[in-house]
Structure formats: C-alpha cells, structure tokens
C-alpha positions in Angstrom: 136.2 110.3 108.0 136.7 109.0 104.5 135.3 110.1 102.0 133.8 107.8 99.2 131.8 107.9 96.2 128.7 105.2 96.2 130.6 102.4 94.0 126.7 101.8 93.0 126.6 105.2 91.1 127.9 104.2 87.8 130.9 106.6 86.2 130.2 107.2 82.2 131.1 109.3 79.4 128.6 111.3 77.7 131.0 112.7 75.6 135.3 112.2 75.6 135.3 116.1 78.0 131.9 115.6 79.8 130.8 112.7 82.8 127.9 111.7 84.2 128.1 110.2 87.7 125.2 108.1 88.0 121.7 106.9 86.5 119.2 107.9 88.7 117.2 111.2 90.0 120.5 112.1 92.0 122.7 111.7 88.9 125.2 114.3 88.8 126.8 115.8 85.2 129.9 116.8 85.3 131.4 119.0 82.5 134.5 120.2 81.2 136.7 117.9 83.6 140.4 118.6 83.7 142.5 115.4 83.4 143.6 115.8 87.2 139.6 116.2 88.4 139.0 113.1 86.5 141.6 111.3 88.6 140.1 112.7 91.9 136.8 111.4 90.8 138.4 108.2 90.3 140.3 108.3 93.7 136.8 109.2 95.5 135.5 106.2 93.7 138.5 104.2 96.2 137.7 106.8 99.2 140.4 109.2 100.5 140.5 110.0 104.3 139.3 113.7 104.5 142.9 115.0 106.1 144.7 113.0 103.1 142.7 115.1 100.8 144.6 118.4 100.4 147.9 116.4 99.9 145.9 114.1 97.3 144.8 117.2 95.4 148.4 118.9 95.5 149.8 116.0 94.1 146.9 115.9 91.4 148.3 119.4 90.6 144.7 120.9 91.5 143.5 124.1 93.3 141.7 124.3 96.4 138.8 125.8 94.2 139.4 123.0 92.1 139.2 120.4 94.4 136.1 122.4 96.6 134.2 122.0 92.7 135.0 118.5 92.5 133.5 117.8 95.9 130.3 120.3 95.6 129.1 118.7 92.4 129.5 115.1 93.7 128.3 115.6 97.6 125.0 113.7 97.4 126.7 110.8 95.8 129.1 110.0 98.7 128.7 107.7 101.5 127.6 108.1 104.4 128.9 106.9 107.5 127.1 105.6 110.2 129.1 105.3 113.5 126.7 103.7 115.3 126.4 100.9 112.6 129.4 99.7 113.1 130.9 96.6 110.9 131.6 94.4 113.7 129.8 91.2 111.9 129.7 89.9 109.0 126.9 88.7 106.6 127.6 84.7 105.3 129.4 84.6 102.2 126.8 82.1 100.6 124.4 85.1 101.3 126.2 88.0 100.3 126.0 86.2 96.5 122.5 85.8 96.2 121.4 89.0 98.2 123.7 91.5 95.9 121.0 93.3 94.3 119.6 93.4 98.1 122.9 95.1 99.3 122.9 97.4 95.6 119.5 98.6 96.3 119.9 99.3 100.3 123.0 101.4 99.6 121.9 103.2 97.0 118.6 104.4 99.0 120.6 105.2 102.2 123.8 106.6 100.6 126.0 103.7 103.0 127.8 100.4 102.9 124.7 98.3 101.9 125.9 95.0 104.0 125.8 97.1 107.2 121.9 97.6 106.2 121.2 94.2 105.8 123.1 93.4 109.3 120.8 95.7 110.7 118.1 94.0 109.2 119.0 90.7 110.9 118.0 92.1 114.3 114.3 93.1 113.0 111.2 91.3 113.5 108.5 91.2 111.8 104.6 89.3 112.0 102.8 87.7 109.2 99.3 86.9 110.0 99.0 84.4 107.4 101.0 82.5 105.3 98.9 82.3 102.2 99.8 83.2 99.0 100.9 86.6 99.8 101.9 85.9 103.2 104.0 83.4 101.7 105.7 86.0 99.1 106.2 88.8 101.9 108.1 86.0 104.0 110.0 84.8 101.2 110.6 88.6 99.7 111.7 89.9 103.7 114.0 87.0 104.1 116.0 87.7 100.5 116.1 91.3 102.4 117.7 90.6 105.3 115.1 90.4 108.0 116.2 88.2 110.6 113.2 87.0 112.1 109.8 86.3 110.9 106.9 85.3 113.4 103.2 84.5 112.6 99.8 82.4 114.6 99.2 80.2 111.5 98.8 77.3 112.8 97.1 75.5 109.5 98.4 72.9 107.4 99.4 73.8 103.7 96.5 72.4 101.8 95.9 71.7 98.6 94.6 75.2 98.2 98.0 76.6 98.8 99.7 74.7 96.4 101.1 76.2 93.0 103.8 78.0 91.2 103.8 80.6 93.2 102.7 79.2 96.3 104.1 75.9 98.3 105.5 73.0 96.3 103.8 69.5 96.7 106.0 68.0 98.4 105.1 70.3 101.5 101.6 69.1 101.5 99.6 68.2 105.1 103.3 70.4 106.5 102.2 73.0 109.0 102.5 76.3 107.3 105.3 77.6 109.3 107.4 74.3 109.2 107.2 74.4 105.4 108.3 77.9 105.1 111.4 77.2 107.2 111.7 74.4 104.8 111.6 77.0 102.1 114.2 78.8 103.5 116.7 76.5 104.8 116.9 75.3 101.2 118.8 78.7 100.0 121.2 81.4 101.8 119.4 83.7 104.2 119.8 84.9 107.3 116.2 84.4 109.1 114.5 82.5 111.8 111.0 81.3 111.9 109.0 81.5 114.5 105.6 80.5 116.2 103.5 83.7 117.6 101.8 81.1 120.2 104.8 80.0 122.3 106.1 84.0 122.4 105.7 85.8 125.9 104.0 88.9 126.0 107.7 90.8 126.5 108.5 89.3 123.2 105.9 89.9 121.1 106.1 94.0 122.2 109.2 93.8 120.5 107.7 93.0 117.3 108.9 95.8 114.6 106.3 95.7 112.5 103.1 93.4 111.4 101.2 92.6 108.2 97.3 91.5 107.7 96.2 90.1 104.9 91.8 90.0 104.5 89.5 89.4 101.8 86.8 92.1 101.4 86.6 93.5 105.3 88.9 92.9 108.6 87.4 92.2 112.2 88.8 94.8 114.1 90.5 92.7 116.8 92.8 91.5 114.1 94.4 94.9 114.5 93.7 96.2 117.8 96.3 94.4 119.0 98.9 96.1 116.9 97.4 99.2 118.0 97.7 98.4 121.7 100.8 97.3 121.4 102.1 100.7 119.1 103.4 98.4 116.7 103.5 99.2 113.1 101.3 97.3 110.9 100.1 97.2 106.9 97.0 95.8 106.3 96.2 94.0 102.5 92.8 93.6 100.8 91.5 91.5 98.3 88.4 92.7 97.2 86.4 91.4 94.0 88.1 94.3 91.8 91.0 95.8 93.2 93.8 94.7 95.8 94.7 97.6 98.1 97.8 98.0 100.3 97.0 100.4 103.4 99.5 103.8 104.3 101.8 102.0 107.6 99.7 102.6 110.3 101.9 104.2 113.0 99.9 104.2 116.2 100.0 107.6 118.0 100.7 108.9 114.8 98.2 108.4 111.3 94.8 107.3 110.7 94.5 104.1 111.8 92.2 101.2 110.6 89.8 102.3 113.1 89.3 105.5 111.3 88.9 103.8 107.8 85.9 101.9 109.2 84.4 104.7 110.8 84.6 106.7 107.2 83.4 104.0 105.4 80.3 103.9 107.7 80.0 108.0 107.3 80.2 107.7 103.8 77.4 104.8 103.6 75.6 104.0 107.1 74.6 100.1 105.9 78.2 98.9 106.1 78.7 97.8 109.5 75.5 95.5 107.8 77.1 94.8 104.9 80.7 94.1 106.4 79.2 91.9 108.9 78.3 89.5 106.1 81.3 89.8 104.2 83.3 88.6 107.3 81.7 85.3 107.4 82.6 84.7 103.3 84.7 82.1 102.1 85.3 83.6 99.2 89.2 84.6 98.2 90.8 87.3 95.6 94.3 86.5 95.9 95.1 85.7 92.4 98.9 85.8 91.6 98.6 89.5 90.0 97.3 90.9 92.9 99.7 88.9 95.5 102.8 89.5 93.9 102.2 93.4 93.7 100.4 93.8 97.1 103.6 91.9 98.1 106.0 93.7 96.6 104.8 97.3 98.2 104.3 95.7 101.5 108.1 94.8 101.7 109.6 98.0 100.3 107.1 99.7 103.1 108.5 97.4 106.2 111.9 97.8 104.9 111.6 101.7 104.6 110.2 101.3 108.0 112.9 99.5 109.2 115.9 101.2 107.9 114.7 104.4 109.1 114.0 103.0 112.8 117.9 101.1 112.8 119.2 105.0 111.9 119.5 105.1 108.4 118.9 107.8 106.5 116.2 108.3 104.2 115.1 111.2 101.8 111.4 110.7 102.4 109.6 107.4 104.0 106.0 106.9 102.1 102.9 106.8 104.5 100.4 106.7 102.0 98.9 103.4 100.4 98.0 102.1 97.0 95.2 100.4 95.3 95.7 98.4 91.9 92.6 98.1 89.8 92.5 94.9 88.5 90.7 95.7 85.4 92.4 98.7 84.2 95.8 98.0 86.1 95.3 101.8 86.9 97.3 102.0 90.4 95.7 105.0 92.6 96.7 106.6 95.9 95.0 104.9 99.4 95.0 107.5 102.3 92.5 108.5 104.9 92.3 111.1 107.5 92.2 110.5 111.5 87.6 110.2 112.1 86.7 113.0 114.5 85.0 109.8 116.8 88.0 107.8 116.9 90.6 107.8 119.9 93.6 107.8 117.7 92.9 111.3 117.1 93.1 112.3 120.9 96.5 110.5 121.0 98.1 111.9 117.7 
C-alpha cells in the first residue's frame, strides 16, 4: 500500500515552525515540526510504499515515535485506496481539463484518486423526467460530473418557452428536447450518452441508478410509483408559488416515500386531495432561474452522493434529508417527513 497525502489538501505556513495541512473541516495543524518531519510531510505529499517507510524515516534521521507522530496527526488526510476501483481506463484528456474542479472535489470528499470517481461515474445511469429548465441544468450539471448516461420520456420539442440564457439556445428551436441536449453536449468534453426512455426494455430501465421529477405545485402519484416499484432511487423538485423544494432521496424499502408526504399533507388538512386535484390540471409554472439553478444544484450533489457511495466509495455521512428555499426571504429550511402509519412503505422498511 502506498501511502499518500491528498495533493488537494493544500501544505501552508502559519508561521516559519508551525503548518497547516489543509483548508477545510479536516484541516490538520501541525506544530513545532523538526526540519526532517517537514521532509516526510513532503515525501507523503509524493506517496511512500508503507514497507519503504522505516528506511525513508531512518534516512530522514527520525525516530519511530517520530515518524508514528507524523503519521497520527496527518491520517485523515491520506488517500485511500480502493482495490476494487482499479485504474484500468482512462478518462479523455480533453475531459480531464475541463472537469478538474470535478475530479478536485470527488477526491477531496472520498479521500481517493478523483479520476477513478469520475470512471465510476461513467457506468451510472440516471432519468430525467423532463428537460425543462431545471431538467436541462441537472443534465448539463451530471454530465460535467461524470455520469455516463442520462435517459428521459420527453418526447416534446424545445419551444419557444424553453429558450433563454439559461435554457436552450435558438438555434435549437422545433429540436426534440433530447436531440438538442445531445447537441449540447457533443459541443464540449464529456463523457455521456443520451438516451430515449421509450425504446428501453423493461431489463434496462431496472438498471436505472437513480431518477429525478420535476412538478409545479403537486405530482400525480403514478409519476413516482414507478420508481417505487422498481426500488430505484428518485428526488422529486417543486415549484410552488413561493418556495422551490428539493425532497430527502427517496430510497424505497428504506425512507418516507412520496406516498407518505401525500398522506400527511391530507392529515394535516383533509381538503387537499380537493385542492391537489385542481392544481394538477394548472398550467401555470415557477421555474424562474433562482429557483432552477439552486434546486439543481442540490439535486446533483444528492445523485452524486448517491452514486459514489453505491460504486464503493467512501463517504463520511450521505444527506437524506431535503431542502426548501423561500423565495422571498431566501431563508433555506430543512424538508423531511416520517414514514404515514397507512402507507405500505412502512410494512417494507
């Protein structure tokens, strides 16, 4: 085994006798380093086989206690290695450029060689209902990621509705949705696939990681009974007229699932089947750019989480819980739910 410390935690001097290893919650201090422990720290920044390292520290001139100090304060910053990830492919050059802060940021949050992250991430797939506005960011925002394929049922044209800045460019107009996202993508370095949902067999659509919703106000529970059946994953987002919430991931078989959230809404106020009924059949839409980009930008750190942790790599904690962002106040709160009494998810958790 070789031992190596993250290249991504940052070596600096806090003063000329005292270093910091580091910048964030897992930074380590280091003080009153001897000349030789700063050179080990610098030859752990290279990596040193673990049997090299009592001949390494002998010729550094340091102790066994020395050395066993050295390694103790600096344990959570090195590398892991993952033998079942191993580096037999390569990510595209072209790629590795523009997805570095991609590699930084998988690395640092699983303590390994980021690239091997993002190879894993090739062989995930995951569904996007919709590829609106914030279907369109997810897509775009899992692709710079890594994930390899990307599957949805939209079958609608881009209209002139989803045109904009931060939506599909002109020239894309009357384009089925799908065909102008893998437009979108084959115009930069990435490593994913689009795909239809309706010529998939049944086989291949079990195989689906994970899946995302996107409503406006309510969701007709057959959008995500599937994914329940199934015991796929899924993240449902909600535009409503003042907020945009982001639900926990649903595991099925193991949290609340959407069922449950409809059956405490209706606990809590006994017309809303009523008033959800009528919100189903509304044209109206709430996905301004504030509330896409950040309902976005948790969905993808919660598939990746999801992801990463399913491929075998570590993580310190995976969140389950959602968020809601109040677009008035821009006060972001906790979303969670407990399994309903009346719903069958609780017989199989």
């Amino acid at each position: 085994m070789v031992m190596r410390i993250n290249p991504n935690q940052q070596p600096l001097w806090r003063t000329p006798f005292q270093m910091q290893l580091g910048t964030g919650s897992n930074s380590v201090v280091l003080k009153e380093l001897s000349t030789a422990q700063e050179r080990l720290i610098a030859a752990l920044y290279n990596g040193i086989a673990d049997r090299q390292l009592p001949l390494i520290s002998t010729q550094l001139g340091l102790s066994s206690e020395q050395t066993t100090e050295v390694i103790s304060a600096v344990g959570d910053l090195l590398l892991i290695e993952n033998p079942g990830q191993q580096k037999d492919r390569k990510l595209d050059d072209s790629f590795v450029s523009s997805a570095f802060a991609e590699i930084i940021r998988a690395s640092l949050l699983h303590s390994t060689d980021g690239e091997l992250v993002l190879l894993s991430r090739g062989d995930r797939t995951v569904h996007i209902e919709e590829l609106s506005q914030a279907g369109l960011s997810v897509a775009l925002g899992l692709a710079s990621a890594g994930i390899g394929n990307l599957i949805s049922h939209d079958e609608n044209q881009v209209e002139k509705k989803d045109l904009g800045p931060t939506a599909f460019p002109s020239q894309l107009l009357g384009r089925p949705r799908l065909d102008a996202l893998r437009s979108l993508l084959a115009a930069s370095p990435n490593q994913a696939l689009v795909s239809t949902g309706k010529k998939l067999s049944d086989a291949k659509l079990q195989k689906i990681d994970c899946a995302v919703l996107i409503s406006h106000q309510v969701t007709e529970p057959k959008r995500y009974s599937c994914w329940v059946n199934r015991d796929i994953p899924h993240v449902l987002i909600t535009f409503e007229t003042d907020k945009v919430s982001v639900s926990p991931m649903i595991i099925p078989g193991q949290t609340a699932c959407l069922f449950c959230l409809e059956k405490m809404r209706t606990d809590n106020d006994e017309k809303w089947p009523v008033i959800a009924t009528q919100l189903i059949s509304s044209s109206k839409r709430f996905d301004d750019s504030a509330s896409s980009y950040f309902a976005a930008g948790v969905v993808i750190q919660k598939i990746l989480a999801r992801l990463d942790r399913v491929s075998g790599f570590e993580l310190a904690q995976e969140n389950l819980i959602g968020f809601n962002l109040e677009l008035k106040s821009g006060l972001v709160t906790q979303l969670t739910w407990p399994k309903h009494a009346d719903c069958g998810c609780q017989a199989a958790g």
